[in-house]
N, C-alpha and C positions, 0 to 999 in steps of 0.2 A: 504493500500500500504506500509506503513512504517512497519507495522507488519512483510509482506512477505519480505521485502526488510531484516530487523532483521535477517528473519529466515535464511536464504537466507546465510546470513554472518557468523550468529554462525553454522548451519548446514552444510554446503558446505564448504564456503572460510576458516574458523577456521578450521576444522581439515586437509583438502589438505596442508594451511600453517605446521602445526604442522605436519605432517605424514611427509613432504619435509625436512623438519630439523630433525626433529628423525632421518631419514631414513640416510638422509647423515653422522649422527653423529658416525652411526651405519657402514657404508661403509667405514668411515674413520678410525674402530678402529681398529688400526696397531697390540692388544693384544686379539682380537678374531681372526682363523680362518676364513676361508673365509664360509668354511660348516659352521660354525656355525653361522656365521651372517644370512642366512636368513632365519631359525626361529623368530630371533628377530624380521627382519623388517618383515614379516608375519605378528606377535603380534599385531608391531606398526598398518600393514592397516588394522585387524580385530578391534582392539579396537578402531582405530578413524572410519571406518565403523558403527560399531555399536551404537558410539556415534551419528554420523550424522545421522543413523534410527531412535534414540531418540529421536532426535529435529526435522526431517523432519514426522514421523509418531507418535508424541505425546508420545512418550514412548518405553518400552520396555514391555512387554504382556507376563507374566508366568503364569501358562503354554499355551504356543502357543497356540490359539486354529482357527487360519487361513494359509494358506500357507505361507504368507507376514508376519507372525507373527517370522516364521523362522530364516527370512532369516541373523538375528546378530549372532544365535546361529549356523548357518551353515558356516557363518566366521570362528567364533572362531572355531569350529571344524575341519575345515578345515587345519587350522591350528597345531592343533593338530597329526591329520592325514599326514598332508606336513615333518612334523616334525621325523615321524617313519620312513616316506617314507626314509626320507635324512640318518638316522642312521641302514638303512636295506638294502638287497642286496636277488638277486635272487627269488626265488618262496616267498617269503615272502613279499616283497615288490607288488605283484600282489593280494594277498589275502588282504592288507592294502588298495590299492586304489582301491580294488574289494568293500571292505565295505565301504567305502565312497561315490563310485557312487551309492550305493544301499539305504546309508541312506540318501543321498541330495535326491534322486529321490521319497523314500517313503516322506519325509517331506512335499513336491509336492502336490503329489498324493493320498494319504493315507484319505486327512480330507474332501477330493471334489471328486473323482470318488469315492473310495471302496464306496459302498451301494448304489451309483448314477445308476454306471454301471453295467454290468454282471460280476460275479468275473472271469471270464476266461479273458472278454476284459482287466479287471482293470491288473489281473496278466502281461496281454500282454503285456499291455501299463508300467509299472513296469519293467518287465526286457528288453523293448526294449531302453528306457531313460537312462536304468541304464547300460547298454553295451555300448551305445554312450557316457556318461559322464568316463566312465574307458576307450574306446582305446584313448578319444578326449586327457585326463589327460596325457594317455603312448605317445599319439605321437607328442605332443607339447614340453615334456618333453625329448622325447630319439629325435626324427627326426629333432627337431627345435634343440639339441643341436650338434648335426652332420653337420648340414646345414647352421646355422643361428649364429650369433653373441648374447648375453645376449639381448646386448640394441635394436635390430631388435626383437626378441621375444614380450621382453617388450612392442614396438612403436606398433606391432600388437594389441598385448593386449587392448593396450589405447586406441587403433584407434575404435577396434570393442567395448569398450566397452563405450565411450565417443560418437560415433554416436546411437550406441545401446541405450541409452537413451532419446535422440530425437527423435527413432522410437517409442518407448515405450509411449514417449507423445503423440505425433502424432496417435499414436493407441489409446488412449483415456486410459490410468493412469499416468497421471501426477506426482504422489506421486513417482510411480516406477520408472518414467523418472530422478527425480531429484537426485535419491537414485544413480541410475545405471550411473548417468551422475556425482555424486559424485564418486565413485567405479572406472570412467573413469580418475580421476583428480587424483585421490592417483596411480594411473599405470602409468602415464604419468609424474608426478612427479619423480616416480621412474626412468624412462624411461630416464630422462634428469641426476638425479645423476648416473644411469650406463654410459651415454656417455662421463661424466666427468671423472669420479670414474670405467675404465670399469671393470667388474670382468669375472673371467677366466672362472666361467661356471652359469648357474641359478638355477639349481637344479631343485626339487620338489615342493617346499613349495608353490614358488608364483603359478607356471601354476595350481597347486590343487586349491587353493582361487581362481583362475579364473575361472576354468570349474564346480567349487561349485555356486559360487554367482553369475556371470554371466549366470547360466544354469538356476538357480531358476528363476531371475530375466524376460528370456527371456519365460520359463515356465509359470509360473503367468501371464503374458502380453498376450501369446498366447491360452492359458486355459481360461482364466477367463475376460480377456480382448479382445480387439478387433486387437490385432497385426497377423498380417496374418503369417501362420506361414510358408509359400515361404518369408519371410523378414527375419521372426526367423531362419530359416536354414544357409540363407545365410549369415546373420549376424555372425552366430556358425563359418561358415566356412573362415572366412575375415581374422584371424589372419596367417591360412597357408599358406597367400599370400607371405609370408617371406620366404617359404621354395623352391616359385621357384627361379629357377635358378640355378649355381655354389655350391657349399660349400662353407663356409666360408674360410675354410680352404684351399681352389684352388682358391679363386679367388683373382684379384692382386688390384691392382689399389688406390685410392681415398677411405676409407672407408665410409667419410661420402657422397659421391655418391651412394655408395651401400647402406647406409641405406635410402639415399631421393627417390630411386628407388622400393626399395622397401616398402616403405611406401606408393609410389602413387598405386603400384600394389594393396594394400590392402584398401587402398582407393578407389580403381576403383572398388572392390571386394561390398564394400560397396554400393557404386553409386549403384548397381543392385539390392542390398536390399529395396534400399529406390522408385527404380523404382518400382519393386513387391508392396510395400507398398501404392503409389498413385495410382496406375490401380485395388489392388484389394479392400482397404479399401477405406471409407472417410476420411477424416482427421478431426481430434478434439481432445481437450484434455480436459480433468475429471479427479476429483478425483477420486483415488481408493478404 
């Protein structure tokens, strides 16, 4: 017990601490840019990511050689990619997050269907993951910034990806639950310095690390685990609960009304995931 209670502190609670201060440190610096701040804070929640995969799955494994093995290296890439996206414009920018949903999705798929399955299915199933993770990346990124406020973006984020990890246990991988329930604690962190701190737009950078690691994450669970994937779907689709309503930009009022309003909407979005989850699974949780 004292072991997990350990891991528990240095894997989770130490870097959510340290991400929430970096991140602020970062929000606050009056001599960057506002583009250019969040590549950094990207950095900051791949590199404490990756850390917490270290301490919560014993390591880091070069070269990958399981899906979950990925998933630090699809952080950081992510990153990488969020980062082009922010200094590119037009037909360029869609060829950059075209390869990014194509190699989060081969990471996936590549070491558990290719040879399992027929190559036509495996192909199918390849470029149909991989056109879901490129318009999910286009339209949380252009519609949620039309629509939505940074910190509403954000609160979606954390919400789906902070419950998304209690479905993940409850589907029976624990490891992935506490990973993806870490992943929910660095967004929501975030979440709370944009309501202080708000900034004028979100960019690229963060929703790309969302729809990378949160896609793998729900992938894995539902592939190889026992998460049904009516929870997986809906779970994917809980952050756009921001998008109804008004625009930000039309609507008047109280803003932090508007974002408790839409937070329960994406909460309520969730509520149905976790209903799919008890009627079609059992519940349990195991290691991954």
């Amino acid at each position: 017990m004292g072991s997990l209670i350990g891991q528990g502190i240095v894997g989770i609670v130490l870097p959510a601490l340290l991400a929430l201060i970096l991140n602020g440190l970062v929000l606050r610096a009056a001599a960057l840019a506002e583009s250019r701040k969040w590549p950094f804070i990207g950095l900051i929640i791949a590199g404490c990511f990756a850390f917490s995969y270290s301490v919560l799955f014993g390591g880091i494994a070069f070269p990958p050689r399981e899906a979950t093995h990925w998933l630090p290296f699809i952080a950081l890439g992510a990153v990488v990619f969020g980062t082009i996206l922010q200094f590119t414009s037009g037909f360029g920018q869609s060829i950059v997050r075209l390869i990014a949903a194509l190699a989060t999705a081969w990471t996936v798929l590549q070491l558990q269907i290719f040879g399992r399955w027929p190559l036509l299915i495996s192909v199918e199933w390849l470029v149909a993951i991989t056109l879901i993770l490129f318009a999910t990346s286009r339209l949380i990124e252009r519609a949620g910034g039309l629509r939505s406020t940074p910190t509403e973006i954000l609160l979606g984020m954390a919400l789906a990806a902070g419950f998304g990890g209690i479905a993940l246990f409850l589907g029976g991988s624990a490891v992935l639950g506490q990973i993806c329930n870490t992943f929910g604690l660095f967004l929501a962190g975030l979440t709370v310095l944009a309501f202080f701190l708000p900034p004028a737009q979100l960019g690229p950078v963060i929703p790309l690390i969302y729809v990378m690691v949160f896609g793998s994450l729900l992938l894995n669970g539902a592939l190889f685990s026992d998460l049904p994937w009516a929870t997986a779907g809906v779970l994917w689709l809980a952050p756009f609960g921001v998008l109804i309503g008004p625009p930000a930009s039309s609507a008047g009022g109280n803003r932090h009304l508007r974002l408790l309003l839409r937070g329960l909407i994406v909460l309520a979005i969730v509520g149905l995931a976790f209903v799919a989850l008890f009627l079609i699974s059992p519940l349990h949780g195991s290691e991954y």
